[in-house]
C-alpha positions in Angstrom: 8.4 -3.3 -23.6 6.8 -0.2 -24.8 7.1 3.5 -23.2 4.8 3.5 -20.1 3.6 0.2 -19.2 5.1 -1.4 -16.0 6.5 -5.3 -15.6 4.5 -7.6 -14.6 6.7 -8.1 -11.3 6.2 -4.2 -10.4 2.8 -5.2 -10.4 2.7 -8.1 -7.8 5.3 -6.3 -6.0 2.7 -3.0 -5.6 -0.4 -5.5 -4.6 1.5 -7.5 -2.5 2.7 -4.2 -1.1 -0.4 -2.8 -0.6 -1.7 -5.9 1.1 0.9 -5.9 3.5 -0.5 -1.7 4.0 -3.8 -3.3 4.6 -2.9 -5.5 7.2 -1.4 -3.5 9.3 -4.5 -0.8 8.9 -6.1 -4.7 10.2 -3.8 -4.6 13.5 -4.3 -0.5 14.2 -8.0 -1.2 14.0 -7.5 -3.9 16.5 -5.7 -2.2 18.9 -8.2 0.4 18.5 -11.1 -2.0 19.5 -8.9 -3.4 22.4 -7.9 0.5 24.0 -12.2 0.9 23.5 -12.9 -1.6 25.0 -10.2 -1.6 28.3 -8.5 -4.3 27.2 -4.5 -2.7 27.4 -2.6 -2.2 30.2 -0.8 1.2 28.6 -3.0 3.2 26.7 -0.1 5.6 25.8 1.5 2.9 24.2 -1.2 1.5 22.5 -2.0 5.0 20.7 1.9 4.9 20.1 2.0 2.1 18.4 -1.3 2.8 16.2 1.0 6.3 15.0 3.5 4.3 14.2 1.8 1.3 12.4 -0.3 4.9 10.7 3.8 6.0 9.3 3.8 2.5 8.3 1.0 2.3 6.4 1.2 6.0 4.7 4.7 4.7 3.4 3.7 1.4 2.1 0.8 2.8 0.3 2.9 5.2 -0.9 5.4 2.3 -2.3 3.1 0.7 -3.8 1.6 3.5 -5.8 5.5 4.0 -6.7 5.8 0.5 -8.0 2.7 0.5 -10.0 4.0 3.3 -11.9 7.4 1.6 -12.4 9.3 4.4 -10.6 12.5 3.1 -9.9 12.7 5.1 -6.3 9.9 2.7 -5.0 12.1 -0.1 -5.4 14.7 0.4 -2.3 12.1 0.8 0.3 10.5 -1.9 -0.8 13.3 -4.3 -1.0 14.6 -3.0 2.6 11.0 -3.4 3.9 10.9 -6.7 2.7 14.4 -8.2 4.2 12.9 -6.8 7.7 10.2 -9.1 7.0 12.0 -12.2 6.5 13.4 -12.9 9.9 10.1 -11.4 11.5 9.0 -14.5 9.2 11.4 -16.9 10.4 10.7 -15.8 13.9 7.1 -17.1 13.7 7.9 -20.4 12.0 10.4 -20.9 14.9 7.9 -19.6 17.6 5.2 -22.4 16.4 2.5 -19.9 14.2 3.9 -21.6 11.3 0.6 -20.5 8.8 1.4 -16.4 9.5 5.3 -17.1 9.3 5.1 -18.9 5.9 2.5 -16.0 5.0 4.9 -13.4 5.8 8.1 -14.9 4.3 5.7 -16.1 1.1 5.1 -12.5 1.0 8.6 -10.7 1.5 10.2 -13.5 -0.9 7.6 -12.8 -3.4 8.0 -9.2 -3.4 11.8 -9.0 -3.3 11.4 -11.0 -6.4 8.8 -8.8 -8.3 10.9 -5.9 -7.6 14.0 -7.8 -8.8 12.5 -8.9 -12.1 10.8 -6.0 -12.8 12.4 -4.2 -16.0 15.4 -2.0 -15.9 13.8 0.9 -17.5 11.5 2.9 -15.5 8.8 6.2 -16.2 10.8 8.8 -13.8 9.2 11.4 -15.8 7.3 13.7 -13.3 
């Protein structure tokens, strides 16, 4: 593989990585609407959780830009991230929303893979 270019795996990995990002940017924007609108009981915790989704999100992104440069730091985070996600998976497919529990172990499987087959070499170069 020449000097520079990243595995094909580090790729999907940083897409499906940055999906995942974009999701949760989908569910801070909801709970947005929903504290708008009147609809939580606890606004505190509302705004609590959209922070934390928000450290979610900034670390993700930053992931993903990691694995699309083939820097082998990225990797770690993004394997741990993505064994959190499998029983969070499993949980769904057992609690009957099978479509977004296949989804979300499609996704974590498929990363943890990308990751794993990505080349040994990386560009840690600054």
């Amino acid at each position: 593989m020449p000097r520079g270019s990243v595995p094909v795996g580090a790729k999907v990995a940083a897409v499906l990585i940055a999906l995942q990002a974009l999701v949760i940017v989908g569910a801070i924007v909801f709970y947005g609407y929903e504290i708008l609108q009147g609809a939580t009981d606890d606004v505190t915790r509302a705004v609590m959780s959209m922070v934390m989704m928000a450290l979610f999100v900034i670390g993700l992104a930053v992931c993903a830009r990691g694995l699309a440069a083939n820097r082998a730091w990225a990797r770690t985070p993004t394997v741990v991230w993505s064994v959190l996600l499998i029983p969070v998976g499993y949980g769904m497919v057992q609690g009957h929303v099978e479509w977004i529990g296949i989804a979300v172990l499609t996704a974590a499987i498929a990363t943890i893979a990308g990751v794993v087959t990505s080349a040994r070499r990386t560009t840690d170069e600054a």
